[in-house]
C-alpha positions as CSV (number, residue, x, y, z in Angstrom):
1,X,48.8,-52.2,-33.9
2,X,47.4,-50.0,-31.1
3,X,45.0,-47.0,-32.3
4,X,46.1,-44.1,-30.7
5,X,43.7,-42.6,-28.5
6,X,41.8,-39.1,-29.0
7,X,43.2,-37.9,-26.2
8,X,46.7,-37.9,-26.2
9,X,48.1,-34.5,-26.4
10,X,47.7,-31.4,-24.4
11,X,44.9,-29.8,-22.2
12,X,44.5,-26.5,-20.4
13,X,43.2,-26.9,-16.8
14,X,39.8,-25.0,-16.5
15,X,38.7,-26.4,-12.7
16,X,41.1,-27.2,-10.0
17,X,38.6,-26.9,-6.9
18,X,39.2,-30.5,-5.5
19,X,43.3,-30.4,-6.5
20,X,44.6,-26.8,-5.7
21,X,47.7,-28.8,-5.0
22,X,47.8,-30.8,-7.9
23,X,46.2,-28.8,-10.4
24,X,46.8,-25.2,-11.3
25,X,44.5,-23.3,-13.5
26,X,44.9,-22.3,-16.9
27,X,47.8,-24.3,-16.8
28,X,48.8,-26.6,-19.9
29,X,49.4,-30.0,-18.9
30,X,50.3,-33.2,-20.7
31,X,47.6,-35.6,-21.5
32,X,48.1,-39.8,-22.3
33,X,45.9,-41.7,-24.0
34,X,43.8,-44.3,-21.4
35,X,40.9,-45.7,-23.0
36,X,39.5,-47.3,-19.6
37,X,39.7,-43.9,-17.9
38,X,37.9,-41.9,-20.8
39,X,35.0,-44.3,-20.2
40,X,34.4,-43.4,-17.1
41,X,34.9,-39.6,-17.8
42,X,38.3,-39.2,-16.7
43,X,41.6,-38.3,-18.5
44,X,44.8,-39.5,-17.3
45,X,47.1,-36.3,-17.2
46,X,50.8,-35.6,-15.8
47,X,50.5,-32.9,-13.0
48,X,52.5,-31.1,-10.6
49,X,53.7,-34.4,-8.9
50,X,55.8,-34.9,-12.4
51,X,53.6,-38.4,-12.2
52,X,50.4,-39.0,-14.2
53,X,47.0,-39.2,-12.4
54,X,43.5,-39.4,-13.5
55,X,41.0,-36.5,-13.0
56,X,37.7,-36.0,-14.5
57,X,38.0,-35.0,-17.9
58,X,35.3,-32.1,-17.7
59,X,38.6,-30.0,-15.1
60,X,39.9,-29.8,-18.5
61,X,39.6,-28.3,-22.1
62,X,41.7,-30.2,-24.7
63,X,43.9,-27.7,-27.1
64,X,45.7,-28.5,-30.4
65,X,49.0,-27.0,-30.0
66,X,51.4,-26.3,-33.1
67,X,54.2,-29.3,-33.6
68,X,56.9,-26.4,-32.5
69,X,55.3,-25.8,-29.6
70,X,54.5,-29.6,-28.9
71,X,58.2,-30.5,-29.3
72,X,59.4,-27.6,-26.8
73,X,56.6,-29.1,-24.6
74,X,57.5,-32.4,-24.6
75,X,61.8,-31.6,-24.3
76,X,60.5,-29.8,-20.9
77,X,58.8,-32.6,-19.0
């Protein structure tokens, strides 16, 4: 069985300088878990494109959201 990763979940987008068109800030985005990506200091994260993409993890602050607002998360993407 496969641990799940830290860093699955949600983060909030604190630097967009090198993707204004991928990234918008202060934006919550969806986060999945890639192990090979977090040891090279990125996070893999579903942006604008609707398609996930990896960017280097310090553009981001992860957030624990409530389950509710998870779910309602989650039904939108």
């Amino acid at each position: 069985m496969k641990r799940k990763n830290q860093t699955s979940g949600f983060a909030i987008c604190i630097d967009n300088s090198e993707y204004p068109a991928s990234l918008e800030l202060h934006k919550i985005y969806r986060v999945l878990a890639d192990e090979d990506a977090e040891q090279d200091g990125d996070i893999r994260v579903i942006d604008e494109s609707g398609e996930d993409y990896l960017y280097p993890a310090d553009y981001f602050m992860m957030v624990e959201l409530p389950r509710e607002v998870q779910r309602v998360l989650l039904q939108a993407s």
